[in-house]
C-alpha positions as a printed NumPy array, in Angstrom:
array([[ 63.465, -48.064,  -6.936],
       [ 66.524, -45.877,  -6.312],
       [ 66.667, -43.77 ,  -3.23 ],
       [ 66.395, -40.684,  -5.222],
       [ 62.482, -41.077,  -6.677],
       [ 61.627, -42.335,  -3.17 ],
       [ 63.088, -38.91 ,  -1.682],
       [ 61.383, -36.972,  -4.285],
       [ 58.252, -38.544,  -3.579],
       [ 58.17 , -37.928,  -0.178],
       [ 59.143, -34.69 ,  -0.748],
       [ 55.915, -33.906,  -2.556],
       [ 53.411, -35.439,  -0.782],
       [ 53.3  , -32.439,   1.774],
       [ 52.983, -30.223,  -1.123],
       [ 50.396, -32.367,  -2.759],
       [ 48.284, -32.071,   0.716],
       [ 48.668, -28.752,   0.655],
       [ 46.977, -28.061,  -2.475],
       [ 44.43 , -30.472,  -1.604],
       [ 43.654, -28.359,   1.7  ],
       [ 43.645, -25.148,   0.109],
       [ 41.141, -26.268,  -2.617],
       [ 38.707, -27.274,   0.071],
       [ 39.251, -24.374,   1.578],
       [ 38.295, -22.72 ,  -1.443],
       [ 35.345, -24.701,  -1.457],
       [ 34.21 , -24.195,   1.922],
       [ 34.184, -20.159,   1.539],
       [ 32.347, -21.085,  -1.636],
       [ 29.663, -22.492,  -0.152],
       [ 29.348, -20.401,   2.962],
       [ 29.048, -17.052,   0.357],
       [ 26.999, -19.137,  -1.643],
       [ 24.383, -20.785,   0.724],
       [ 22.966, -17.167,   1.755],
       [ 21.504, -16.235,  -1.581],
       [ 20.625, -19.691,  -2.602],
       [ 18.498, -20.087,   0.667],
       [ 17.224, -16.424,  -0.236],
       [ 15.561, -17.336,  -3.475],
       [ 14.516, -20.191,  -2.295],
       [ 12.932, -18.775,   0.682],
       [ 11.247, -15.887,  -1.514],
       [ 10.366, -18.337,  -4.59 ],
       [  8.292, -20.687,  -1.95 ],
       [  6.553, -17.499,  -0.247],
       [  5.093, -15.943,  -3.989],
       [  4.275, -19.563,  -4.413],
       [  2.025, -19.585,  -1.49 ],
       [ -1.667, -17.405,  -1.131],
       [ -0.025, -15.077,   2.013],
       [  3.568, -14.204,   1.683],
       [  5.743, -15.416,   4.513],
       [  5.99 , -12.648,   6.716],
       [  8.822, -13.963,   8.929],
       [ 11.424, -14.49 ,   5.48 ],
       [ 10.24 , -11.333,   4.413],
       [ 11.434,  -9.273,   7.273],
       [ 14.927, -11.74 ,   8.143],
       [ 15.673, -11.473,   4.399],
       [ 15.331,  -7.27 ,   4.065],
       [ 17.06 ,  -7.13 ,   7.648],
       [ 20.47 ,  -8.975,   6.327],
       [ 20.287,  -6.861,   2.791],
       [ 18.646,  -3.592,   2.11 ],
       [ 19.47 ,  -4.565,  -1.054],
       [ 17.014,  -6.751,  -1.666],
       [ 13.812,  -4.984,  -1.054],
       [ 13.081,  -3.853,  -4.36 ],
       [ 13.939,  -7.553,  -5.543],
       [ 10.797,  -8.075,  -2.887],
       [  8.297,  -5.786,  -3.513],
       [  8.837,  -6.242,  -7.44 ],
       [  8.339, -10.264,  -6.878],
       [  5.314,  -9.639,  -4.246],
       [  3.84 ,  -7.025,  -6.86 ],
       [  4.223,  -9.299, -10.002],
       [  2.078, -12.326,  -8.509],
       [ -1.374, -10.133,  -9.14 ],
       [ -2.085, -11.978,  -5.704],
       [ -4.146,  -9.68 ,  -3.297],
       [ -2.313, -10.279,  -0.29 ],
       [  1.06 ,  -9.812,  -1.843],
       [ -0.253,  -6.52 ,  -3.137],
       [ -1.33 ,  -5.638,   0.103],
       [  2.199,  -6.551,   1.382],
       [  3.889,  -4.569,  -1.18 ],
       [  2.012,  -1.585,  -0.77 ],
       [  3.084,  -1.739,   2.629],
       [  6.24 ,  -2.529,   2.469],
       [  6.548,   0.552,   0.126],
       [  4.874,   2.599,   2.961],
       [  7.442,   1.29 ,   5.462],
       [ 10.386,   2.476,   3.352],
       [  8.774,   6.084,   2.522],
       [  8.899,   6.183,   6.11 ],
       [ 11.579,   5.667,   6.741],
       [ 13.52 ,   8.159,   4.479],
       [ 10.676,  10.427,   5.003],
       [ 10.134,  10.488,   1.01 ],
       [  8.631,  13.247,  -0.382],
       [  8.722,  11.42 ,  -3.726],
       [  7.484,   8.144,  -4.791],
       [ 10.245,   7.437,  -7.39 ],
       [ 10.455,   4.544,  -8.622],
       [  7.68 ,   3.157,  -7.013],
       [  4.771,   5.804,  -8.53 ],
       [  3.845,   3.27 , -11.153],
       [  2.711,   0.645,  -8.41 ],
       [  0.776,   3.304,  -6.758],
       [ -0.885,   4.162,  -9.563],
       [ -1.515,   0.313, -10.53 ],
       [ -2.711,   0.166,  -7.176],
       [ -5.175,   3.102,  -6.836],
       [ -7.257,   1.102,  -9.884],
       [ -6.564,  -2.495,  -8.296],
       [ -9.233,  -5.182,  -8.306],
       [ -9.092,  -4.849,  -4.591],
       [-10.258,  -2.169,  -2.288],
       [ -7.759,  -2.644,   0.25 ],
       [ -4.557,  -2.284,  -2.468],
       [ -6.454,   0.704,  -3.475],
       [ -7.013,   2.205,   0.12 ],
       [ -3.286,   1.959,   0.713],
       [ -2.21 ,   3.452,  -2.75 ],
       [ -4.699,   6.343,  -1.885],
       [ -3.258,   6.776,   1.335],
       [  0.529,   6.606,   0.403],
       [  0.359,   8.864,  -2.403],
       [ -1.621,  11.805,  -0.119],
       [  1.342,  11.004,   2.179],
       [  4.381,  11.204,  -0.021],
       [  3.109,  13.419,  -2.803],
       [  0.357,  15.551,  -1.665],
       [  0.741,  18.253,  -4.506],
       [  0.536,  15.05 ,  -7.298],
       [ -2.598,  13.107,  -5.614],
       [ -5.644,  15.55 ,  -5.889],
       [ -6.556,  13.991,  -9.332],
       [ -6.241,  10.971,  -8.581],
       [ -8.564,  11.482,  -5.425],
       [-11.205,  13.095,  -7.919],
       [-11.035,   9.881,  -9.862],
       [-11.518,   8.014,  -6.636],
       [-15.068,   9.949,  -6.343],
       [-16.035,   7.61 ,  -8.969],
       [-15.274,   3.866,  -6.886],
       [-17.382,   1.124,  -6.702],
       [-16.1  ,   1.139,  -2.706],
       [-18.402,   3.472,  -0.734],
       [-15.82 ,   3.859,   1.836],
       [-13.208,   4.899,  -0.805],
       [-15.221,   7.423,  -2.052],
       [-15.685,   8.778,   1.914],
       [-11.638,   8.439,   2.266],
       [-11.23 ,  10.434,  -0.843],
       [-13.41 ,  13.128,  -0.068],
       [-11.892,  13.438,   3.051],
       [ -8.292,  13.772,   1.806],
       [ -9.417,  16.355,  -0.624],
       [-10.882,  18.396,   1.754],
       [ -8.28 ,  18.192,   4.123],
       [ -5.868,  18.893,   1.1  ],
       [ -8.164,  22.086,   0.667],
       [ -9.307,  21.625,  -2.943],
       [-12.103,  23.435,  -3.675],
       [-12.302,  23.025,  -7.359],
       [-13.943,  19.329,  -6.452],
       [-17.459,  21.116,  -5.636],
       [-19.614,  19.436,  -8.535],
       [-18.135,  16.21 ,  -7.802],
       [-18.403,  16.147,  -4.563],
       [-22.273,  17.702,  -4.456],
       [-22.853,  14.573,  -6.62 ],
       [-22.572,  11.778,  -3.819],
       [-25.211,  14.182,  -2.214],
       [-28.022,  11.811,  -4.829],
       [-26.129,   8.535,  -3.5  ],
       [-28.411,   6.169,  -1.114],
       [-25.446,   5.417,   1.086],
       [-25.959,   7.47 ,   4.649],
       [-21.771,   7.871,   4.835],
       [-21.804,   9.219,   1.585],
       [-24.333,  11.8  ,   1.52 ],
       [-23.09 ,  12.763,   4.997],
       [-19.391,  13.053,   4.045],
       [-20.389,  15.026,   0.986],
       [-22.683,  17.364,   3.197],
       [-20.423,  18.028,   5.967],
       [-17.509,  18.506,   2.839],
       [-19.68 ,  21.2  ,   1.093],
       [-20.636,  22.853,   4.994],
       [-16.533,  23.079,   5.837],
       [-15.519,  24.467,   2.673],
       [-18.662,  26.97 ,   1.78 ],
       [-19.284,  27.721,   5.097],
       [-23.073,  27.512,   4.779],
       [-24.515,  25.253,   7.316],
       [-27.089,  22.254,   6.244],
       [-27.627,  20.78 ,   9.392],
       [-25.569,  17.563,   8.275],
       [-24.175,  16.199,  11.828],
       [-22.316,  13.282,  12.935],
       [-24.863,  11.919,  15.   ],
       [-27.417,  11.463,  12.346],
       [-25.255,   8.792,  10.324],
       [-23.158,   7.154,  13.56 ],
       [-22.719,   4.013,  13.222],
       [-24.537,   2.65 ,  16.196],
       [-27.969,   4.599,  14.771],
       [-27.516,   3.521,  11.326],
       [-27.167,  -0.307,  12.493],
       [-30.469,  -0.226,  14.516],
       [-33.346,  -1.771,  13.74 ],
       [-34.637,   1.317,  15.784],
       [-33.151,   4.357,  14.247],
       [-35.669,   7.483,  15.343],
       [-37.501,   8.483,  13.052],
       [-36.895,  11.824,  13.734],
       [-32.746,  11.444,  13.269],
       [-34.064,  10.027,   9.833],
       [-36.218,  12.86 ,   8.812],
       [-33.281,  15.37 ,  10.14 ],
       [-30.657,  13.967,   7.838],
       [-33.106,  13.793,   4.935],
       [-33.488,  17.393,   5.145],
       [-30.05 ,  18.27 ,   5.402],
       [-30.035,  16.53 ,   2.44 ],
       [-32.063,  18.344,   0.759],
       [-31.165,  21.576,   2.039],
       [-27.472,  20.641,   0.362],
       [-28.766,  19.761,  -2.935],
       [-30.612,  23.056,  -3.265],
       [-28.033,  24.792,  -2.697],
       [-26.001,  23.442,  -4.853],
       [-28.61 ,  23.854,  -7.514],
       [-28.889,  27.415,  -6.985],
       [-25.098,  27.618,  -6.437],
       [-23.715,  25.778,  -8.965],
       [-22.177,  27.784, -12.204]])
């Protein structure tokens, strides 16, 4: 070999290591901007795989990217899992919150999936998030609630419409009045004495929940409510258009 290959060689073996550096380098970076999303779908894909969502991923992977939280709450929401309803509806909640929404946007449609959900507690948080966000939109949607299988959603609804101040609710309301649940007829009672003013007698006492528990419940507290009972339904029947 002459002397001038071996020179040229040499010459381009730093520039050979060079480019060899440079495309590990370029690898490297790869990776690193790489790992963080891979480790984020893998981290989400193994929590709507499980019966409770992860709670800790959840909240380290919305902290690092805003971005991602609808990719959440659309992957919790499409599992038809009841706790990764529940988390969605919260997580919705959260982020009403905090921008102090005063519209639902994009997420109306899982409300309104949510107020008929197989589960009372989905529906309990729909109810309450659309009263909070969009109070003017929710008062049919509480008059549909009248009609749940969930005694205690029909006493939140109630109680949202009259604190909403609908009136126009009367007959369905004065209908809960012939229901054999104590929380019911009381709710609807005490509903129809706030907003027409006339006074049936319905008080807390007679349906607290210590007295409606015991074994022992006076007889008289049971004869009291009964009337006010009655005294409501006649007056709706006389009332009534």
């Amino acid at each position: 070999m002459t002397p001038e290959p071996v020179a040229e060689e040499a010459a381009a073996r730093p520039a050979a290591r060079k480019r060899r550096q440079y495309v590990l380098f370029g690898v490297l970076i790869f990776l690193v901007v790489l790992r963080e999303p891979v480790e984020f779908e893998t981290g989400l894909r193994k929590s709507l795989g499980a019966e409770v969502p992860d709670q800790a991923f959840l909240d380290a992977a919305m902290e690092r990217s805003a971005g991602r939280f609808e990719r959440i709450v659309r992957g919790l929401w499409g599992t038809g899992k009841i706790a990764h309803r529940q988390e969605a509806m919260k997580l919705v909640g959260f982020r009403m919150s905090q921008q102090q929404a005063t519209t639902l946007g994009r997420y109306r449609a899982f409300v309104e999936v949510g107020l008929g959900d197989r589960d009372s507690s989905v529906r309990e948080a729909a109810m309450n998030l659309l009263v909070r966000v969009e109070r003017s939109l929710a008062t049919p949607h509480l008059l549909a609630q009248l009609d749940d299988s969930d005694h205690h959603l029909r006493v939140l609804a109630m109680w949202h419409l009259r604190h909403l101040g609908v009136t126009n609710a009367l007959p369905l309301i004065a209908e809960q009045l012939r229901e054999s649940n104590p929380e019911l007829v009381y709710e609807s009672a005490h509903w129809l004495q706030r907003v027409t003013g006339v006074d049936h007698g319905m008080r807390g006492e007679l349906v607290s929940r210590r007295l409606l528990l015991s074994p022992t419940r006076p007889a008289h507290t049971l004869t009291n409510f009964q009337v006010a009972r009655k005294s409501a339904l006649v007056w709706w029947e006389n009332n009534r258009a």
